[in-house]
N, C-alpha and C positions, 0 to 999 in steps of 0.2 A: 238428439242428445241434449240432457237439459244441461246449463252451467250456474256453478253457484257462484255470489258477486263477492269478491273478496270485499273486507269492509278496508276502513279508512286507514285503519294503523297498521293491517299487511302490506298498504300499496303502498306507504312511505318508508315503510322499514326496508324493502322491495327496492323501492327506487334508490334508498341512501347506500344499502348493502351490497343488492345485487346489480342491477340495472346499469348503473352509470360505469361498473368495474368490466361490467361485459364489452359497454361501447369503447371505453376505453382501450381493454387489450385485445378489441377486433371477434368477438363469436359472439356475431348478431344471431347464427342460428337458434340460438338457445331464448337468449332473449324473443325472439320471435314465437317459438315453440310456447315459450310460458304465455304469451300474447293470445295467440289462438284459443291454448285449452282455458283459457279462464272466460274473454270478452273483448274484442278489442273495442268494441266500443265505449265499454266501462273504462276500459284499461287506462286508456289514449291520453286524456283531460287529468286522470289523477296522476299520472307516469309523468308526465311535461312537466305538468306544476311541479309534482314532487322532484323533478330533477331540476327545475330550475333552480329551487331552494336549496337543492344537496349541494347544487355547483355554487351558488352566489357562498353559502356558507363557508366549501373547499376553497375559493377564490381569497374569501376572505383569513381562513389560517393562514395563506400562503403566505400574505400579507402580514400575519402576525407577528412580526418580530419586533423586540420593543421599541424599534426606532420607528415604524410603521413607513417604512421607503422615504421617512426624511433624510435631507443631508445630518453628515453626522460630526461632531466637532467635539475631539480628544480634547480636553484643558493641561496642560501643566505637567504634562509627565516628562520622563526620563524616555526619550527615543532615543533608540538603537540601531544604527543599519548594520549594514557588513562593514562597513568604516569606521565610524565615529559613533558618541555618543554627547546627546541633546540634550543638557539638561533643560527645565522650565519648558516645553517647546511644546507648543499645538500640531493636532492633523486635520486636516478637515476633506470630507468625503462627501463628495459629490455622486448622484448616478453610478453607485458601487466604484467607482474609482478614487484612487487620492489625488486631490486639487491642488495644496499647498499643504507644507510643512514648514515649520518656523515659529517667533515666539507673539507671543498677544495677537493674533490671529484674528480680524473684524469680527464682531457674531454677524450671524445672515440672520434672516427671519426665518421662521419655524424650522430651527435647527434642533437635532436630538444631543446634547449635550452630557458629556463623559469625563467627571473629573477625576484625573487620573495623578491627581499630587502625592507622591511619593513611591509611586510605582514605575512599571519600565512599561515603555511601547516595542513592541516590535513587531517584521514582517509576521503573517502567518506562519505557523511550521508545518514543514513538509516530508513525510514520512517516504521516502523510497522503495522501501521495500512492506510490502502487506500480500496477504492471501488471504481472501474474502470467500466466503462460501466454496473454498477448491475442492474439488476431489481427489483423494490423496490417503492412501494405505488403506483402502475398503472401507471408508467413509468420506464426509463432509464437514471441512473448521466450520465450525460453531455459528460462529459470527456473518452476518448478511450483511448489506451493505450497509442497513439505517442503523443496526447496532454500534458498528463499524464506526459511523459519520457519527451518531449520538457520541463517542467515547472520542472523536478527534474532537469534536467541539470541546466536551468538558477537560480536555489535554490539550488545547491549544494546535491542534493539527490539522488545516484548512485543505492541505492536498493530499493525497494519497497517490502511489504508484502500486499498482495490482497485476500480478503475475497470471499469463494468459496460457495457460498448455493445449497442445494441438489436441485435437481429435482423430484417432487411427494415424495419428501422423502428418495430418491436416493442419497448417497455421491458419489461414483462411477458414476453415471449420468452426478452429479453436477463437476466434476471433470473433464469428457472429455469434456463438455461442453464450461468449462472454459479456458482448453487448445487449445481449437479449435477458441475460442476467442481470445485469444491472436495472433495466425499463423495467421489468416485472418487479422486482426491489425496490428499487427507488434511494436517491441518495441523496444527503441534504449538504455535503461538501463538494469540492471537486477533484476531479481525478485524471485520471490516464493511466497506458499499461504499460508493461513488457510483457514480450512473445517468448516462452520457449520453444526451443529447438530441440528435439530430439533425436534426430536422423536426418540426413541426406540422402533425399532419393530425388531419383531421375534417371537420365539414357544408360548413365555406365550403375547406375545401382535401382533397376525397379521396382516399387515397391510392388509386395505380393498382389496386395487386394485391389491395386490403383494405379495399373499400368503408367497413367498419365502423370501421375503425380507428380510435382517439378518442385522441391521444395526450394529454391534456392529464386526461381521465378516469384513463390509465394511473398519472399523475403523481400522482394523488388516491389512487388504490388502493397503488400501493407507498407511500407516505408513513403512510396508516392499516394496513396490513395488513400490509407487509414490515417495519418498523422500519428505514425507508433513506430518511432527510430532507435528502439533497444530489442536486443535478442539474448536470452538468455541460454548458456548451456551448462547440464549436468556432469560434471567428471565424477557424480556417484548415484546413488540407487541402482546398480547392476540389474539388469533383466526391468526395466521401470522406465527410469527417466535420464539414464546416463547413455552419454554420446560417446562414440568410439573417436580416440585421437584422432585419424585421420577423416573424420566427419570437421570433427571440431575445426582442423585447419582450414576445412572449405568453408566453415561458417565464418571462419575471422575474416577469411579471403576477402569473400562478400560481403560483410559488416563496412571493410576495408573502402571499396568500392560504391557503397549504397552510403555513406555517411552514417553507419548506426553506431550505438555504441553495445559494445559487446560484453556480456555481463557472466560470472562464469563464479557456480558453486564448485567450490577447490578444496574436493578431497577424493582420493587415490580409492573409486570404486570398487577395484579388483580387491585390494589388501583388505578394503572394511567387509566384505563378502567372505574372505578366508578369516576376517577376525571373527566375527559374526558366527560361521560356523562351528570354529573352534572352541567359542566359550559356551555353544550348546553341548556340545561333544563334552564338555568337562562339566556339565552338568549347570551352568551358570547361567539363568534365564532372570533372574532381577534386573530394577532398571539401573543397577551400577551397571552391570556388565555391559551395559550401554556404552559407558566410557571406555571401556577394555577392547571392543572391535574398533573401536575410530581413534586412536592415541593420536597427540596432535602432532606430532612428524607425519601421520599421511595427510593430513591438512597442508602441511607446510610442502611435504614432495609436490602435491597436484597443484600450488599455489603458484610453487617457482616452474612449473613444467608449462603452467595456461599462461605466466607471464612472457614468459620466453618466447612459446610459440604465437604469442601478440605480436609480438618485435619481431618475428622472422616473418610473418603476416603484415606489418604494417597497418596494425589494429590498434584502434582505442580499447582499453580491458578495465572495466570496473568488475571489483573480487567482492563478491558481495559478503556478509555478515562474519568478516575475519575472526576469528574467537580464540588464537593463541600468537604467545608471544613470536614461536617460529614462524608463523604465515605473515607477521608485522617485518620480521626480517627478512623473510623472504621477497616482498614486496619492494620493500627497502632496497634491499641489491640493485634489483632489475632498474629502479628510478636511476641511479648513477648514471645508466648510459641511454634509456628509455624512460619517457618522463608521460606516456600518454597509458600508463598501470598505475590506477589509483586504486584505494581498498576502502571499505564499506567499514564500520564499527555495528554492534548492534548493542541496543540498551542493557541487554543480561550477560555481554560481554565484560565489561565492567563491574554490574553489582551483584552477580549470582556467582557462585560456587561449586565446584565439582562435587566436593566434600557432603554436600545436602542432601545428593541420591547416593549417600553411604546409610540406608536406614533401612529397618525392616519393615518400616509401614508403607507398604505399594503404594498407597495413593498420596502420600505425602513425596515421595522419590519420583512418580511414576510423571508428575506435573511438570518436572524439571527438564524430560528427555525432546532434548531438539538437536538438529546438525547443522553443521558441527558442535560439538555442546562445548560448555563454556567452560573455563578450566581453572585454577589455580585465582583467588580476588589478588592473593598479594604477589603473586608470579604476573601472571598473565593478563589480570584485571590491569596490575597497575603499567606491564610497556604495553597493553589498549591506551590508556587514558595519556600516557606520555605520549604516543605517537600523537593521538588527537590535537593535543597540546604544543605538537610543532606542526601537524597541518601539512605534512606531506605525504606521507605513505600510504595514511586515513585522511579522508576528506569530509564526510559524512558519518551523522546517525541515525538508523533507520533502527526497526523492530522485528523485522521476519517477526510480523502478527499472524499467527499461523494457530488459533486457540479450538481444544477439543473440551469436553465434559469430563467431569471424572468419570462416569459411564462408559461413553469414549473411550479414556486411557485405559482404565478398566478390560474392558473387551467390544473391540471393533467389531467382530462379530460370535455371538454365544455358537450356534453351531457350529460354524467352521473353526474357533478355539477351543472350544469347549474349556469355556473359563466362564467362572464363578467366580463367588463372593469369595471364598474358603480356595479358588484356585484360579486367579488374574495370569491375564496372558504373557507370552513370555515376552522381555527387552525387545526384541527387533518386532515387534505386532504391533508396539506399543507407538500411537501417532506423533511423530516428531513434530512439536510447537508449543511456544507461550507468545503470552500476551506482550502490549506493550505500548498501544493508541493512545491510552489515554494517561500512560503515566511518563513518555519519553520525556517530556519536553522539563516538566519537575525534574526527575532523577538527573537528566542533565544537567541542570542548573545546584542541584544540590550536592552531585557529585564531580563537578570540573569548575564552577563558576565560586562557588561558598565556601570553596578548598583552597581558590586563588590558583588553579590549575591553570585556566586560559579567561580570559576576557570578554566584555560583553557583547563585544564585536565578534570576536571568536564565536561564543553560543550561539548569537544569529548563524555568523556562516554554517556553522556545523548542523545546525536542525533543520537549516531553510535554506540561504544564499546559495551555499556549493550544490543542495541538490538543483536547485533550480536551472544554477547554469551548466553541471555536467547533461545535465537531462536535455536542455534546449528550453527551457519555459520563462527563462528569465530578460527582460525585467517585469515577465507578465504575473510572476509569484516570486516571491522571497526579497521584494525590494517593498522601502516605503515613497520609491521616488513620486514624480507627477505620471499621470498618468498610470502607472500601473494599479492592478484588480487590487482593492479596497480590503484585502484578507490582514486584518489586523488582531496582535492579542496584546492583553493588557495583562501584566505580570506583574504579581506582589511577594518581591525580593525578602520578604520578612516575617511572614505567613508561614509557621510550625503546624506540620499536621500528620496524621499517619493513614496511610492507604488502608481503607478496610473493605475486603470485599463483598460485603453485604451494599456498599452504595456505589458498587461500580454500574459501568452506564454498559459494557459489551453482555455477550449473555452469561444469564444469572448464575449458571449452573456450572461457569468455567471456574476451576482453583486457581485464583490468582497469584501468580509468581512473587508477585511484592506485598503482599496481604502483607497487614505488622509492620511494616518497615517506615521509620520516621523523617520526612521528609522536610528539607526547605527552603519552601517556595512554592507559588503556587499559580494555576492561572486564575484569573478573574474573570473576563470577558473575551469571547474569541466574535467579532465581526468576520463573516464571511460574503465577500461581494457588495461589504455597505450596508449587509442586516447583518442585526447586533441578534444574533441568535442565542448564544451564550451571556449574561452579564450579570456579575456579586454571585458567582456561582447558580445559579441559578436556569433553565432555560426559557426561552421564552413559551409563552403560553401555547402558541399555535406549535411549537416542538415539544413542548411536555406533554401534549396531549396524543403523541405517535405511540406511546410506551401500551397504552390501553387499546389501541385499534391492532384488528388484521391485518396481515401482510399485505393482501390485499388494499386496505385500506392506505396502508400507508406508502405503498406504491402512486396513488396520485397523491403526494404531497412533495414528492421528487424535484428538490430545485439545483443537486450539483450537476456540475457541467465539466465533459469531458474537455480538457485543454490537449490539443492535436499540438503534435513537433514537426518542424520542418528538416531534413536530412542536413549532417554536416554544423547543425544546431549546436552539436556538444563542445564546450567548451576545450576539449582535448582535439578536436580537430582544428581550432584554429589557427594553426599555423602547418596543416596538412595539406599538401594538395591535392584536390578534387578531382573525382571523375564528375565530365559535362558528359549528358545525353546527348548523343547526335543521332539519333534516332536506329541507330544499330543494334538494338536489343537480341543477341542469343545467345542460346546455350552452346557451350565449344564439347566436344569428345569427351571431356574430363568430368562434367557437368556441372563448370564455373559460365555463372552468367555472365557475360560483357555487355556494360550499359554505354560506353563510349570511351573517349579517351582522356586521362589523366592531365589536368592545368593546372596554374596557378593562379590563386585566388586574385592578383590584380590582372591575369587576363580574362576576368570575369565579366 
């Protein structure tokens, strides 16, 4: 068999393209295969070289960000923590961390220099809630990770919290699953997850296909093993991803006892399934009708039903993405006599409108439909922004970035909708999610800070501080103290502009919820880790150059790093007392795990 000698520009395009992507995600077979049928003798010498250059090159974007891994020294700005605020005051960043804060700050030698006069500093921001590449109503959100991290940078949002669904029922499944998603992706922020929970199985409930299956074991092994101490359950998508009450009790039970914290979407399943089918029955399949099966009293029932039963559980209960005024009250109640029920805000809680999917153009209506949807700006938007405002019922603002295409909203799938241009699918097909990465941290400042709502201390806690310490990460995110990770954004308080979705950073083809709308404030510079990745709006070189490569490719340029929790972390347990392991680990009859027995924290 004769072989023909590929010439010089296939072996490099070869090694840049294929070659080095193979060794990386592990199928040397192929690589090999290609070795043989051509020459390996030819191959060998031009494959080395060419890889050495691919890597010294990749080596060197990694390195690209404008500070080029020098320390990095803020000038003169207006710092912010969750306390106080700084005026004139230096930062300076050492080895991705902060050194010292304070004013006229020594310079060091070959320091990267940021002057930041007349702007604000503050911690990174920290998005809680996001869904990245999930599977979800016979599709895939839009967005992967690097589009994801591209649009926290240009929004100022350093960490991300990503929602983990089992597999078959599988947390553990659902877990490598999602890790394995991310490596092939690649992410230029950092992150961490929550787990849902879908079901309780085990001795007294088997699952069908997985005799063994022990979910509540599972719950024990990711909380000691994985560093991921939140659980998330559904009281809606009926026949999907909603848990039956007395599932849900065993899962507070064990949140209770494992130190997680227990995270719980609160709307009354049952009733949106009988709305749901009712307003097909009446012939109603626009994306109003959206709002007609989910009215926000079943928000608010399933809101005060998961609070309750947290406090009869002895559970910490974050209510994630609250979006009416009754679930703000109902929340409220519970805190009078239980004070470990805190509630979530989400950014289109606030500035969007029920009133907006009153139109007849499906793809203008069809962008707005997510759950719970948002209701009322001058009703509901504004007791959001007052609860936030006193910082107790809401703690946090997160985005449930959950983004489809209009394609997507359009028809999730043509043959099984059998929807067209002339005949779009109906309300309940249609994929619940909008964006919200890269514009939370603006529209919060524009709509609580610029209004004299709450304070600048306030807008750190609520985008950054409180997540960090509900979650357990803190003071390793949302603080600008010593020693914690160097995730810094540089804010310009004065900066008028308007979101236009032709220059957003997630993907191209999603209809951006806040397109047109006039903004102010803006970020400037987002450092993540001590690289100034972000700065004068702009990104740096070795990241603006991701936008034009393969998935592939841009999979080795992966620098965010998951931040692991330790149990008992969240800031609502401390002053819980704890179950110690004494090495008793079982399952009892009922199919509540026993990890040991219950202390208190000074007989720690």
């Amino acid at each position: 068999m004769s072989h023909q000698s590929p010439n010089l520009h296939d072996l490099f395009v070869f090694s840049a393209q294929t070659g080095l992507h193979l060794l990386v995600v592990k199928q040397p077979n192929k690589m090999a295969s290609w070795m043989v049928s051509t020459n390996i003798k030819i191959v060998l010498p031009f494959l080395f070289i060419a890889l050495l250059l691919t890597m010294s090159i990749i080596h060197a974007d990694r390195l690209e960000s404008f500070n080029q891994g020098k320390p990095i020294l803020i000038r003169n700005g207006l710092v912010v923590d969750e306390f106080n605020e700084h005026p004139n005051t230096d930062v300076l960043i050492v080895d991705g961390r902060i050194l010292q804060v304070g004013q006229n700050l020594p310079m060091m030698q070959d320091v990267y220099i940021i002057d930041a006069t007349g702007h604000i500093v503050i911690p990174g921001a920290i998005d809680p809630h996001c869904h990245i590449s999930m599977p979800f109503m016979s599709t895939v959100t839009a967005d992967d990770w690097q589009s994801a991290s591209l649009a926290g940078l240009a929004g100022g949002t350093l960490t991300i919290f990503d929602f983990i669904l089992p597999i078959d029922h599988s947390l553990t499944a659902g877990v490598e699953q999602w890790k394995k998603r991310v490596q092939e992706q690649g992410t230029l922020i950092d992150y961490s997850f929550h787990v849902a929970v879908t079901g309780i199985f085990g001795p007294k409930n088997p699952h069908p296909r997985n005799q063994t299956l022990c979910t509540l074991c599972e719950m024990y092994q990711i909380t000691e093993d994985e560093g991921i101490t939140s659980f998330k359950f559904f009281l809606a998508y009926k026949n999907a991803l909603m848990i039956r009450d007395d599932d849900f009790l065993l899962g507070l039970q064990q949140c209770s006892q494992l130190g997680a914290l227990a995270l719980v979407h609160a709307e009354n399943g049952d009733a949106v399934d009988k709305g749901i089918h009712d307003a097909l029955a009446e012939n109603c399949f626009a994306p109003k009708c959206h709002l007609r099966s989910r009215p926000s009293i079943l928000e608010a029932e399933a809101t005060n039903r998961a609070a309750i039963l947290a406090q009869f559980a002895d559970a910490a209960l974050y209510v994630v993405h609250v979006q009416s005024k009754a679930a703000v009250e109902a929340i409220s109640r519970v805190r009078h006599t239980y004070k470990r029920v805190v509630g979530e805000a989400v950014v289109s809680g606030f500035t969007l409108d029920e009133r907006w999917l009153d139109t007849d153009d499906f793809d203008e209506a069809s962008k707005y439909v997510m759950s719970p949807p948002f209701h009322l700006l001058d009703v509901d938007g504004v007791a959001i922004k007052e609860a936030l405002a006193g910082e107790d019922s809401l703690q946090t603002i997160g985005t449930d970035h959950a983004t489809f295409t209009k394609r997507q909203k359009r028809c999730v799938n043509e043959l099984l909708n059998d929807c067209s241009q002339d005949k779009p699918q109906s309300f309940n097909r249609i994929p619940n999610g909008v964006n919200g990465i890269e514009e939370r941290v603006a529209m919060t400042y524009d709509k609580l800070v610029h209004t004299k709502m709450i304070s600048l201390s306030q807008f750190v806690r609520l985008i950054s501080t409180n997540s960090a310490k509900l979650f357990g990460i803190y003071p390793q995110k949302g603080s600008l103290a010593t020693g914690s990770d160097a995730d810094v954004v540089i804010f310009d308080p004065n900066r008028k502009w308007t979101i236009d979705q032709a220059k957003q950073n997630i993907h191209p083809e999603v209809s951006n919820v806040f397109h047109g709308m006039h903004v102010q404030g803006k970020v400037l510079t987002s450092i993540s880790r001590g690289e100034v990745l972000y700065e004068n709006e702009s990104f740096a070189p070795g990241v603006a150059r991701l936008k034009s490569m393969t998935s592939s490719q841009k999979a080795l340029f992966s620098r965010g790093k998951f931040i692991g929790r330790e149990p008992f972390s969240s800031e609502l347990y401390r002053d819980l007392a704890r179950f110690k392991n004494n090495g008793e680990v079982y399952v009892d009859e009922n199919g509540l795990l026993h990890i040991g027995k219950r202390i208190k924290h000074d007989e720690l």
